[in-house]
Every structure is written in C-alpha cells, then in structure tokens.
C-alpha positions as CSV (number, residue, x, y, z in Angstrom):
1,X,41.8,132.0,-164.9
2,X,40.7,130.3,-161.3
3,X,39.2,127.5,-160.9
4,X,36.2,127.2,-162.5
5,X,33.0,127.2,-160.0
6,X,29.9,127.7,-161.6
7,X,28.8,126.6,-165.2
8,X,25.8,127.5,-166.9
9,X,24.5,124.8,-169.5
10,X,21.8,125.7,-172.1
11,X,21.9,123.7,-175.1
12,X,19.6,122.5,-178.4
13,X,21.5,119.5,-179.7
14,X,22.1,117.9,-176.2
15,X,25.0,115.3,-178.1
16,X,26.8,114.2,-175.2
17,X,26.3,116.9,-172.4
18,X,25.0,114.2,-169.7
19,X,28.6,113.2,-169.7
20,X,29.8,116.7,-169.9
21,X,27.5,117.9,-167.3
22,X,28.3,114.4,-165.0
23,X,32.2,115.2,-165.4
24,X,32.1,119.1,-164.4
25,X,30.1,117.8,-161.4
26,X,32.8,115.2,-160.4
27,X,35.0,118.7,-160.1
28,X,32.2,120.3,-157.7
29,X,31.2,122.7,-160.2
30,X,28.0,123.8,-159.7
31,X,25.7,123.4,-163.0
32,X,22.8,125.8,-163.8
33,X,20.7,125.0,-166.7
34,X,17.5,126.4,-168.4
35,X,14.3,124.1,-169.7
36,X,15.0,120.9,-171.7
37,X,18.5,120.6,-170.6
38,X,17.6,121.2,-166.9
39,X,15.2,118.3,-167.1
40,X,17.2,116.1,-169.4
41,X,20.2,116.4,-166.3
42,X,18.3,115.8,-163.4
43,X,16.5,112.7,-165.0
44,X,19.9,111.8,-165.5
45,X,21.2,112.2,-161.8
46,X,22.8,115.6,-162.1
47,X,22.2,118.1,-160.0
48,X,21.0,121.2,-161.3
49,X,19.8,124.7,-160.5
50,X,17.3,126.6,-162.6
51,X,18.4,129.8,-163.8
52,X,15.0,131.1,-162.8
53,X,16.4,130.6,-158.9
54,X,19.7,132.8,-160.1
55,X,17.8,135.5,-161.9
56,X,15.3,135.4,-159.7
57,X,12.8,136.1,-162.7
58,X,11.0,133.5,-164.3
59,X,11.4,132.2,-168.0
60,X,8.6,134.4,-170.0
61,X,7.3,135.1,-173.3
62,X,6.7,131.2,-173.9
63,X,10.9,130.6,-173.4
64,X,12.2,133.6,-175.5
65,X,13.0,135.3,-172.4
66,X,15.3,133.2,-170.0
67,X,19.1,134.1,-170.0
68,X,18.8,138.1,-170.6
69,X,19.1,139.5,-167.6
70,X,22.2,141.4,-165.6
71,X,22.7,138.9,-163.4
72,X,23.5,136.5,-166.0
73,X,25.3,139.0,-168.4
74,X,27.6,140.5,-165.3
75,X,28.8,137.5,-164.2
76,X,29.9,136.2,-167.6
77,X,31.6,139.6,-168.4
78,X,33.0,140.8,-164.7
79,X,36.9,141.3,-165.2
80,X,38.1,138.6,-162.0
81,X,41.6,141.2,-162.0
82,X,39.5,144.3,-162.5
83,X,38.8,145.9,-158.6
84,X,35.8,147.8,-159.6
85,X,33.9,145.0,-161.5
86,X,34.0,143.0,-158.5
87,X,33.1,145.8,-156.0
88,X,29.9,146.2,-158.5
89,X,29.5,142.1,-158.4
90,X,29.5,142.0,-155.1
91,X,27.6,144.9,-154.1
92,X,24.8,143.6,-157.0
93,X,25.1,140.3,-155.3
94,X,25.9,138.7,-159.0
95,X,27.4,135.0,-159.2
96,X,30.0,134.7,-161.4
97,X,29.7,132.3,-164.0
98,X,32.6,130.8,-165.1
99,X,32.2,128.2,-168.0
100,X,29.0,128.6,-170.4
101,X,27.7,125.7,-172.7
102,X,25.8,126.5,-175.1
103,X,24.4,125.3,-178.6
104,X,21.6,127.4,-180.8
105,X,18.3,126.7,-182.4
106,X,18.7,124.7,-185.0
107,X,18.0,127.7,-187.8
108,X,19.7,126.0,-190.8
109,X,17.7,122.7,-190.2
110,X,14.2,124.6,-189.9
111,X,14.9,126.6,-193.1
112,X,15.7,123.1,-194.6
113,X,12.3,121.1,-193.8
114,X,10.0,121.3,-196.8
115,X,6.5,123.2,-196.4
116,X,8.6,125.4,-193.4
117,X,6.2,128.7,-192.7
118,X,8.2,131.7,-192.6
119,X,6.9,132.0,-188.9
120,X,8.5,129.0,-187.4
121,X,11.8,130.1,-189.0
122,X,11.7,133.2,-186.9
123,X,10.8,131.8,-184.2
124,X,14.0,129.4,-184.3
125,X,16.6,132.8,-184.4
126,X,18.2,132.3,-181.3
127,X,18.5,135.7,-178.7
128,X,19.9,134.6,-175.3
129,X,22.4,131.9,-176.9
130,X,24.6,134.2,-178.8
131,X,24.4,136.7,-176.5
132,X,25.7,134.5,-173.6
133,X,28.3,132.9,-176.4
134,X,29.3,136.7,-177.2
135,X,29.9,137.3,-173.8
136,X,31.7,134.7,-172.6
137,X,33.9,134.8,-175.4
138,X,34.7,138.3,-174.6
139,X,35.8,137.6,-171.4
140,X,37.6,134.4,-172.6
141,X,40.6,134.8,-170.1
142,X,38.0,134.6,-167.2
143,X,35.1,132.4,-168.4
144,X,35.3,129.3,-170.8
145,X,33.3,128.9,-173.6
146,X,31.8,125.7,-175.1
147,X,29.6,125.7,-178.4
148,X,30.2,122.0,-179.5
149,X,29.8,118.5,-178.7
150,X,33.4,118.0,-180.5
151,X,35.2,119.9,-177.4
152,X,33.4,118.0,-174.4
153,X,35.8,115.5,-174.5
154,X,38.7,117.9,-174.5
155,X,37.4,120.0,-171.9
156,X,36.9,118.0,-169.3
157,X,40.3,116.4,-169.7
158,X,41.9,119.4,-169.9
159,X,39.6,120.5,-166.7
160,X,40.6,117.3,-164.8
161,X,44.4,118.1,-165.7
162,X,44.5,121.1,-164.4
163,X,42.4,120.7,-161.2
164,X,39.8,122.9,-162.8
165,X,41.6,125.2,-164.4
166,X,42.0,125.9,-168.1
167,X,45.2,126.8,-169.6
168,X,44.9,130.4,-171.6
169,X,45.6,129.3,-175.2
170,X,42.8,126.5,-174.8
171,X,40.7,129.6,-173.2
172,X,41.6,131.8,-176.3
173,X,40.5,128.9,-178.7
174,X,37.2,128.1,-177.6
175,X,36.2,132.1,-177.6
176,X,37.7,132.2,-181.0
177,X,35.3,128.6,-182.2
178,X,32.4,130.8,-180.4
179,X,32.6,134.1,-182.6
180,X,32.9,131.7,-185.1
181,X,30.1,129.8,-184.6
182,X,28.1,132.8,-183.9
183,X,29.1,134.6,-186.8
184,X,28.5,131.6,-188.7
185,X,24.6,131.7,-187.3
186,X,24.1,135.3,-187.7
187,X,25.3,135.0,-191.4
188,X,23.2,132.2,-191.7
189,X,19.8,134.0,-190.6
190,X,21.2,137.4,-192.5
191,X,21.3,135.3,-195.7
192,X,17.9,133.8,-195.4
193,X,16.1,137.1,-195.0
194,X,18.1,138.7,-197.4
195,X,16.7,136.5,-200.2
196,X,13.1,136.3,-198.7
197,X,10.6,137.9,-200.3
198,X,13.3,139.5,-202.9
199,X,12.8,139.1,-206.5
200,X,14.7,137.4,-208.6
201,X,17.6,134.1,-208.0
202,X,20.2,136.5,-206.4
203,X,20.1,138.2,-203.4
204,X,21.0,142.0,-202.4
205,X,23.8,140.4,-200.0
206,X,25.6,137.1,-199.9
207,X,27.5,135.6,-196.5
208,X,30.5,133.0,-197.4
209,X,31.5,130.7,-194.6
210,X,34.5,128.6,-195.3
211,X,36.9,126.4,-193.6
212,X,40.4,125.4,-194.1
213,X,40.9,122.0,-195.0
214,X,44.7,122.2,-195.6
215,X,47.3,124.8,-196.5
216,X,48.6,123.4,-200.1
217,X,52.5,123.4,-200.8
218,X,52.0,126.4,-203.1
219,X,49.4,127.7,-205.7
220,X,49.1,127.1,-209.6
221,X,53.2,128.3,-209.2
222,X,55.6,127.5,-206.6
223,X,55.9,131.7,-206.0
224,X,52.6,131.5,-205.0
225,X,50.7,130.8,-201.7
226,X,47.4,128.6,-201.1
227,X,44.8,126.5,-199.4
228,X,41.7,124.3,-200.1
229,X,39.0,125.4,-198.2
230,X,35.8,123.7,-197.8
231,X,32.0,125.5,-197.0
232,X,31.6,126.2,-193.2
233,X,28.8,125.3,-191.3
234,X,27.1,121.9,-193.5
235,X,28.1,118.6,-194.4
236,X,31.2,118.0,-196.8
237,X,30.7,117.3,-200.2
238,X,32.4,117.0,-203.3
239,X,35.9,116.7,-203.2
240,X,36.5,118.8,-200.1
241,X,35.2,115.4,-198.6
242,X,37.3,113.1,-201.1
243,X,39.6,110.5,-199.2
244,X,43.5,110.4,-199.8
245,X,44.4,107.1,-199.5
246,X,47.6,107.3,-200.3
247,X,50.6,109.7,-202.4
248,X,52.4,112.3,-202.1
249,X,50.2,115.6,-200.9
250,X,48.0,117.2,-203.2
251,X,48.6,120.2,-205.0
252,X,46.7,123.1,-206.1
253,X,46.6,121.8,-209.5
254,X,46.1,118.7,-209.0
255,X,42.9,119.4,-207.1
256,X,41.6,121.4,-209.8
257,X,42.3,119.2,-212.3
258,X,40.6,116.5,-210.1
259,X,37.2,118.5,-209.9
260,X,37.0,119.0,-213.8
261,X,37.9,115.1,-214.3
262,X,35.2,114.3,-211.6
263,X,32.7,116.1,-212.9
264,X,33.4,115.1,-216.4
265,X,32.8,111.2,-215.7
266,X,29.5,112.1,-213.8
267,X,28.0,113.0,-217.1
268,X,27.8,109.1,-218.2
269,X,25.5,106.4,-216.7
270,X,27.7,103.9,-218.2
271,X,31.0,103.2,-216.9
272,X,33.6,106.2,-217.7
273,X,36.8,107.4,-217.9
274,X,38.1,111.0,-218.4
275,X,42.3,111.7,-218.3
276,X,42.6,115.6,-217.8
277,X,45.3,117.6,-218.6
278,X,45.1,121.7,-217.0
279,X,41.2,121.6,-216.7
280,X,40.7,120.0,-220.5
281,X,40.0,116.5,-221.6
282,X,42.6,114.6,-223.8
283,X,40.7,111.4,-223.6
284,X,37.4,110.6,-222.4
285,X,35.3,107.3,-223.0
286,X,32.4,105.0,-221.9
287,X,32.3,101.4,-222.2
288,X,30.6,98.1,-220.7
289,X,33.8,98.2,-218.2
290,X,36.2,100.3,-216.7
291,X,38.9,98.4,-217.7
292,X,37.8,99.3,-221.2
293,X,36.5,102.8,-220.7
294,X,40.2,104.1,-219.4
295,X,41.4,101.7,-222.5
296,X,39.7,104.0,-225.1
297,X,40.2,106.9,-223.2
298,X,44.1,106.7,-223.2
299,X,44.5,105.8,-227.0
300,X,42.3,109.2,-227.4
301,X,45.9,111.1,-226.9
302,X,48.2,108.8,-225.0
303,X,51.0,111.4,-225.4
304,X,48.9,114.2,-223.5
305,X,47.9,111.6,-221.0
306,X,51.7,111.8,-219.4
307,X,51.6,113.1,-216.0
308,X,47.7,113.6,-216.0
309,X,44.7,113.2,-213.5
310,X,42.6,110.1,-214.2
311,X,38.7,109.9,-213.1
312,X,36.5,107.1,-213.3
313,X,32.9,106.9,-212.2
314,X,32.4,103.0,-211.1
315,X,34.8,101.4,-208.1
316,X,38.4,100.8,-209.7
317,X,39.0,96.8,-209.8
318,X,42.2,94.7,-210.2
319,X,42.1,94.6,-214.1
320,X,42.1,98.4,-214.7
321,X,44.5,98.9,-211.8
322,X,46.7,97.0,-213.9
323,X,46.2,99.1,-217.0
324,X,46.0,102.7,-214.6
325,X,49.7,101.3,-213.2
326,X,51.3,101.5,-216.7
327,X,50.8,104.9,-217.3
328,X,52.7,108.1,-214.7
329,X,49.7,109.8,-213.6
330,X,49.2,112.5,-211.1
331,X,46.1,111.2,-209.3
332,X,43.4,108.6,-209.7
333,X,39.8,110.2,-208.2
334,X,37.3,107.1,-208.1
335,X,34.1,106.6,-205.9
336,X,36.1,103.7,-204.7
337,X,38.5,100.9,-204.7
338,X,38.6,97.2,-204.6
339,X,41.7,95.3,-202.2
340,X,43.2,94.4,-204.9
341,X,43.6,97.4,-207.2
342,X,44.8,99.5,-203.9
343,X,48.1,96.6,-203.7
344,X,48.4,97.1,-207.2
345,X,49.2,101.1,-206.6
346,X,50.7,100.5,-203.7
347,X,54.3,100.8,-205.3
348,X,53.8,103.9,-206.7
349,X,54.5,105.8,-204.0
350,X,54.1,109.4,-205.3
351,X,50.5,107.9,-206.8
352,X,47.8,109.8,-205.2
353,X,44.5,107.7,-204.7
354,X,41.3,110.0,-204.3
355,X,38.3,107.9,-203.0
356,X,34.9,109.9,-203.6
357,X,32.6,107.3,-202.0
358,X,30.5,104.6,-203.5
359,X,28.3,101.7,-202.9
360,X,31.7,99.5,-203.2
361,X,30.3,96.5,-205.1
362,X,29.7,97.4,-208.7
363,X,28.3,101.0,-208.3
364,X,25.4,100.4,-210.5
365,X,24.8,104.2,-210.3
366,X,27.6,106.7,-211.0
367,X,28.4,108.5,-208.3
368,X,27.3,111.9,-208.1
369,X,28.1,115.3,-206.2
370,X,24.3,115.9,-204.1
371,X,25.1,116.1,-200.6
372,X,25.0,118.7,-198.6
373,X,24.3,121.5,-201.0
374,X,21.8,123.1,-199.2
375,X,22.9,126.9,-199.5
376,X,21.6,128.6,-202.4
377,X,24.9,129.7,-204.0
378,X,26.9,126.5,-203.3
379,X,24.8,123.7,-205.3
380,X,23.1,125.8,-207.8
381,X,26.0,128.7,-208.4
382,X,29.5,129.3,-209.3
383,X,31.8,131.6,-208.4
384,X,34.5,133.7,-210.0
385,X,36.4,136.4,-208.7
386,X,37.4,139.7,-210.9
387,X,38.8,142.5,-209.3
388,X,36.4,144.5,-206.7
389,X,34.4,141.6,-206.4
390,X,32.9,138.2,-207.5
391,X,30.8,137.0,-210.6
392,X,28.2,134.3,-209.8
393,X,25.7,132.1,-212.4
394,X,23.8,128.8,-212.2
395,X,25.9,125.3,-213.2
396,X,25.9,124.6,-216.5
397,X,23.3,121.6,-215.8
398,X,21.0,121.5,-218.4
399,X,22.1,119.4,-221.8
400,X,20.1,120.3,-224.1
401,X,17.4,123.1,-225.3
402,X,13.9,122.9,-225.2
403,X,13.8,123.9,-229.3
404,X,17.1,121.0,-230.4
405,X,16.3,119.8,-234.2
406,X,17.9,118.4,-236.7
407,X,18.2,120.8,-239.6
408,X,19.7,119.0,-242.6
409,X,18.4,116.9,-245.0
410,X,20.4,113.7,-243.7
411,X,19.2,112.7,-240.0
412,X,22.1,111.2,-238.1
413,X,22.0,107.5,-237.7
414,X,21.5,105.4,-234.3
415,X,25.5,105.1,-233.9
416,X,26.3,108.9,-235.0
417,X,23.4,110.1,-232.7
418,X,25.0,108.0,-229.4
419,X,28.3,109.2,-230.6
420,X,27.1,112.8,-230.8
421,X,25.1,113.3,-227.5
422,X,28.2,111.7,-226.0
423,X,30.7,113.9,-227.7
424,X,28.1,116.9,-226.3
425,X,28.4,116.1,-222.9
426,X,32.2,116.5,-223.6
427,X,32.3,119.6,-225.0
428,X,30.4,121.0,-221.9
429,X,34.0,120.7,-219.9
430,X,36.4,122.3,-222.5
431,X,37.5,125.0,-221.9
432,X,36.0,127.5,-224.7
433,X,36.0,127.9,-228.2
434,X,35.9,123.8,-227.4
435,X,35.3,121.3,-230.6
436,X,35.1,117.6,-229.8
437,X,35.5,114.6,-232.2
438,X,34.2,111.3,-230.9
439,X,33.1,107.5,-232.4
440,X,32.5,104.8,-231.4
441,X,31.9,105.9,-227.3
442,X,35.4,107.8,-226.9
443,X,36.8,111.4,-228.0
444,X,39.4,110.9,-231.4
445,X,40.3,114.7,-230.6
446,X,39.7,117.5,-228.6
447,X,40.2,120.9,-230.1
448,X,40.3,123.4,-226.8
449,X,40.7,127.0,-226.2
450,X,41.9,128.4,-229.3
451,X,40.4,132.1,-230.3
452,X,38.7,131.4,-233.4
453,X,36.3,128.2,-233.8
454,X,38.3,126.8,-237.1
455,X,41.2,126.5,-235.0
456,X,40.0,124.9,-232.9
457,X,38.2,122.6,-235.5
458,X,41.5,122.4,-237.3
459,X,43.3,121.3,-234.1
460,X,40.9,118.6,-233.2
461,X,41.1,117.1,-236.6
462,X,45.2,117.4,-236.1
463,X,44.6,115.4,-232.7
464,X,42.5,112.8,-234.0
465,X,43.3,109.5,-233.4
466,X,44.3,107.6,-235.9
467,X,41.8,110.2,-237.3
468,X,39.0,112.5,-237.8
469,X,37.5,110.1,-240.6
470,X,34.2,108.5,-239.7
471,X,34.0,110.8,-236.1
472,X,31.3,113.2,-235.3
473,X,31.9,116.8,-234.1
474,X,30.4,118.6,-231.2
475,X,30.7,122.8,-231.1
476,X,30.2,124.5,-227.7
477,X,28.5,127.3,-229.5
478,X,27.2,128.2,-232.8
479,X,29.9,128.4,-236.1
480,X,30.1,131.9,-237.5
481,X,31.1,130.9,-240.6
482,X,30.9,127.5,-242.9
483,X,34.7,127.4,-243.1
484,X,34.8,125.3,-239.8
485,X,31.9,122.8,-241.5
486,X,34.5,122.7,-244.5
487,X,37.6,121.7,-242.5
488,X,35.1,118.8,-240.5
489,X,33.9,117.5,-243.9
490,X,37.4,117.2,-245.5
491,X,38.4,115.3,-242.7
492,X,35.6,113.0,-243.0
493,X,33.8,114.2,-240.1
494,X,30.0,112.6,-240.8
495,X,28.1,114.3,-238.2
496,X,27.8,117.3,-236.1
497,X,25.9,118.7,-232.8
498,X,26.1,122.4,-232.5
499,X,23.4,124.9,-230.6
500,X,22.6,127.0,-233.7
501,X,21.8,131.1,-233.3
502,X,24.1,132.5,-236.0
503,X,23.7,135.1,-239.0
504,X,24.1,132.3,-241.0
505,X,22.9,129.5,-239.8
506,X,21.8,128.5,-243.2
507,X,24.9,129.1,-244.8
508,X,26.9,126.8,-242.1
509,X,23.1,124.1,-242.9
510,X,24.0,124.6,-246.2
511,X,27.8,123.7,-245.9
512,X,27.0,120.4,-243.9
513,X,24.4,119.0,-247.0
514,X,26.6,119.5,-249.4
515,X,29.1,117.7,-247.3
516,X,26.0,114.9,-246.5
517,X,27.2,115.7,-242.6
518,X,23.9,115.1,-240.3
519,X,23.8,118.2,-238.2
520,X,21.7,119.2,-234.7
521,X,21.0,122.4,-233.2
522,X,20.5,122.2,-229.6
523,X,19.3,125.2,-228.9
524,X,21.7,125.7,-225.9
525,X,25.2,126.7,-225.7
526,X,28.2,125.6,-223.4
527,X,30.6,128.6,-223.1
528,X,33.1,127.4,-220.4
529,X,35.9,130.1,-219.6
C-alpha cells in the first residue's frame, strides 16, 4: 500500500471521529467528508473538503444521493499496481481515495423505537455507505477500510508507526470487519422485510449473525470440536455476557449445564438455588436466604450433587460461600458476589465463578435474562438443529393455562398448593417424561427422562429424600393411565399438579380420590426434549 493521502469520512454514529479525523490530519492526509460530519469537523478545527467539490455534483434527492458517483467509486477501486486503471484514473482526472470511514444509518435502532412508521424505516436503509464499505474493502490492499469507532484508536497508531502506511494483514482485517458489518446490515434490513406484512410468527427467511466468544477445549466429548458463540450485531445478554471471575476455563458442558441452572432459579422471586447435573435438576429450593435455599437444595440428592453446576438467583454472601466450599462443584453462576464469599473460593482453584450481574446489595429482584433481545427469533424462540435444517418455537414462558382447575373432591391445602406451583415451575426444566416431588419449598425427588411416565414416577419416589411421604407431585404432561397416581399414593404422595387432556382423565381423577390426593389440571403442558 502507499502512503495514504486522501480519506474520505462519512459517518452516523460520529463516536470519536474528531479525534480520528484531527490525527489523520496531523499526517497531512487530506479529509473529505459529506453533511453532518463535514460540519461536525470544521466546527471542530479540521479541515475539510466537501465531496460535492470532488464530484463536482451536488448532494440531491434530500441526501440519498451523495457518494454514488464514478469519481468516488474509481478511486476507491483503481488497482495502484494495475497500469491501465491508472491510465483510466488519470485520463478521467479521478482522486484516489485511499482510507474510507464510514458507519450506516442506524436501521436496527429505527426498527426498535415504538410507534416507528414503516416509511421512516426505509428511509434509514443506507445506499452510498455500503457501497463505499464494499468497495473499499474490495480493494483492501490499496485502500483502508474503517466501519467502527473500536478501530480509531488502532488505526491511527498503526498509521503514525508506519509513517502512513498500513501493514497488509491490518489492511486484510479491516476489509474482512467491513463485509462483515455489511453483511450484518443487509441481513438485518432482509430480515425485517421478510417478516413485514407476512402472516403468521415465522418468517419465509431467517438471517443468523453470530460471533465467537471463545473456542472451547472440546465439545460434549473430548473427540469433538467447539465454540460458544454469542448473537452478532446487539448487546450481550445471557450468559454469553456472564463474567468468569475465576477457574479453570469453561467447558462445553459446563456452559450448558450453567444456562439450564440459570434459568431454573429465575423462575422464583424468593431466594433460590438449583444444583444441575447434564441439563436436569437434582436439587432445587427457595427459602428466606441463600444460605438456606442451597441448604435444602443439596440434601434434595447430595450424592448427585458431586461435581455439579450450582445457580443462585440473589448475590452469593460469606455464609453460603461457606456451605458452596464444602461441596466439589463444577461452577457457581450467581448475579453477583460479595468480598468475602469470592476469598472464601479463592482456594479452589479449578472453581469457576460465573457473575451474571446484579444490583450487588441484596438483589431484591431476581435477576432475569431481558437485555438485548431485540430480534425476533432470539428472545421469543429456540432453536434446534435436525439434519437439513433447524426447528424453531416460542420459550416455554407461560406457567399455567387459561382453563387450570382443580378436579377432585379434596382441594389442596395453602402448604400443598405453595409446594405444588413450586414443584410446577420445576418440572418445566426436566428433561421429559419429568415427575417432580417437592415439600416444604425444595424438590424430595426428581424423576427425569425415562420413556414411560410410571418410571419416572417410580424413580422419583426411589429418589426421595428421606421420602416421597407427605410430598406433592408435579407431571410435565398428562398421565395415560392411573398406574402412575397408584405408585404416588402408595408412597404417600398427598397432592398432585398435572395439565390434564387424556382418554382417561377420569379414570387417573378417579385414582387420586380414592387415594384423597388433591389434584390440578393446568391446562398446559411442559414437554422439554
């Protein structure tokens, strides 16, 4: 590349470019600029030269016309090496332009504001931008490239360095951040039109952005390759924005069984605990504190809770450090941690902290995922991958059905109902056929992912600790049969919350009274696969 000359500065978010613009001028580059920017530089004590004087056209059609023109476009993509480009430069009398800055219309943010018209979102789909980005890029080992604030900095050091000269490899990575970022803003607009006007909740086309956070050590096994990814383009949420204080480095497991512990303890209000074991809960429990919450979730299954991730949905204090320390775990994912409970893990070397964010002095709300999840399919959608293609669906979000009744002669009492809508929100995260035992605020035992529904009745009541008597029961979908009501009222089981819908419903109704188990249908199921 020579030294670069002539820059051409047209940006939206103008973050930092007086500096930028002030530190290109230091190197006598001269600095052309359109409109806003033009006028934000010179106010500034930059000198700058319209466009309009290169072109020699003026800005038109109320600014949509500025930058699209040949003299703008030939001297971001003349070949410097090539003989006949510049015979054709010079004999067109084009300037060559050899650094561009430029940022888009803010699209995303326009779609965002509430009452939008679907006329000002059109008129915010930037034309000369990406075509100048496009271009530029192209010709990356002649012209640089600059589409972000992030990269001033660099830039100009790297300008300064090199007397004006950019290296090739920092020349190839700013064209390769510029097809990203228009790619990123074409998919953007392509996935907002695709779903306007359609229809229906799902569009004909989807666009996935995503960038690497990490590459992981290896996947669910060590013969497999992976990486966490986050979604491109918008602010981090979730745990893709989660804060590793300290440990050994994640692993692919352990991230997944950190987002189903997370998201288990963001059910509850009250303080909770959840200890997960691959995906499923062995113990989860609310209490008045966390100390206690992680105390009744552990003696859930304190043999399954070896070697497991731990979540907790207030800041972690001294006290349950203390109790957390006692126990090998994988991870602890908290919104937060006080000084004290982080020198209390300290020793644990291979212990990997996970701070979520929180208010940091008592979290009187849980914390809760919300940020950022502006694109239709990432707050509102999953998605699972089969062969050929991808499955999508709404979160599981809602608790309970519209129609939910109780439908036996005894009605649950105050402490069995508590018990039961807590047991409930359980059940929503095991994995299916998924029966949960629970008193007194904690699970006594989790039956998950057996193939018939008794079995897994049969295991929960085998789980239960010290047992099944005097625990409700919560069914992620309906029984088929009365034999899993049997098994639950043998062990004692008093109470049960189930959604209801099968052949014989009245026959499984009929089962609970002569048990005297209180039963609810919900009217919704919680399939979780």
């Amino acid at each position: 590349m020579r030294r670069i000359e002539r820059a051409l500065i047209s940006v939206y978010d103008k973050t930092g470019i007086v500096e930028f613009a002030g530190a290109l001028a230091d190197l006598k580059v001269q600095i052309i600029s359109t409109g806003g920017t033009s006028r934000l530089l010179r106010s500034n004590g930059v000198e700058v030269r319209d466009v309009s004087d290169l072109t020699r056209f003026p800005e038109i059609l109320d600014g949509r016309v500025k930058t699209l023109n040949p003299l703008i476009a030939g001297g971001l993509l003349a070949i410097r090496n090539n003989a006949e480009h510049m015979k054709q430069v010079r004999a067109h009398e084009i300037p060559l332009i050899d650094l561009v800055c430029v940022n888009l219309y803010p699209f995303v943010e326009t779609v965002r504001k509430p009452g939008v018209q679907f006329e000002e979102v059109i008129e915010n789909i930037d034309i000369g931008g990406p075509a100048m980005i496009r271009a530029a890029a192209k010709n990356f080992q002649d012209v640089a490239v600059v589409t972000s604030p992030a990269d001033y900095k660099m830039v100009s050091a790297a300008l300064a360095e090199g007397s004006g000269v950019l290296r090739r490899e920092i020349l190839f990575d700013l064209a390769r951040k510029a097809f990203v970022c228009v790619a990123r803003y074409d998919a953007q607009i392509a996935q907002y039109l695709s779903h306007a006007g359609q229809d229906g909740a799902f569009p004909p086309n989807i666009f996935m952005d995503f960038e690497k956070i990490s590459d992981l050590r290896y996947g669910e096994n060590p013969h497999q390759s992976a990486a966490f990814y986050k979604w491109g383009g918008r602010p981090t949420y979730g745990l893709a924005a989660a804060k590793q204080i300290q440990g050994k480095e994640l692993s692919y497991n352990n991230l997944v069984d950190a987002e189903a512990a997370w998201n288990l303890v963001c059910e509850f209000d009250s303080s909770a605990c959840s200890i997960i074991k691959h995906t499923n809960p062995c113990g989860t429990a609310i209490a008045d504190c966390l100390r206690e919450a992680y105390l009744k979730a552990y003696t859930a299954d304190p043999v399954s809770a070896f070697g497991s991730i731990i979540a907790l949905n207030r800041t972690v204090d001294g006290d349950t450090a203390i109790e957390l320390a006692k126990l090998f775990v994988e991870a602890v994912i908290a919104p937060a941690y006080r000084p004290e409970a982080l020198s209390i893990f300290a020793p644990k070397k291979n212990l990997r902290v996970l701070s979520m964010g929180g208010s940091g002095s008592g979290d009187p709300q849980p914390a809760r995922q919300s940020a950022g999840r502006a694109a239709f399919f990432q707050a509102e959608r999953e998605i699972k991958r089969v062969s050929g293609g991808i499955l999508l669906q709404d979160v599981d979000n809602v608790l309970l059905g519209p129609e939910s009744r109780i439908v036996t002669k005894r009605r649950p009492t105050e402490n069995e109902n508590r018990d039961l809508h807590f047991a409930w929100r359980v059940a929503k995260h095991v994995k299916s056929n998924a029966i949960v035992l629970a008193e007194g605020g904690r699970t006594t035992g989790v039956g998950a992912g057996q193939m018939s529904r008794v079995d897994s009745v049969k295991l929960s009541i085998q789980k239960a600790q010290p047992t099944a008597r005097g625990s409700v029961l919560a069914s992620d979908a309906f029984f088929p049969f009365r034999d899993g009501i049997d098994e639950a009222g043998r062990a004692g089981v008093t109470a049960i919350i189930q959604p209801g819908g099968s052949v014989r419903d009245a026959e499984v109704t009929e089962a609970a009274d002569e048990h005297g188990i209180a039963m609810i249908f919900t009217g919704l199921r919680h399939f979780k696969h």
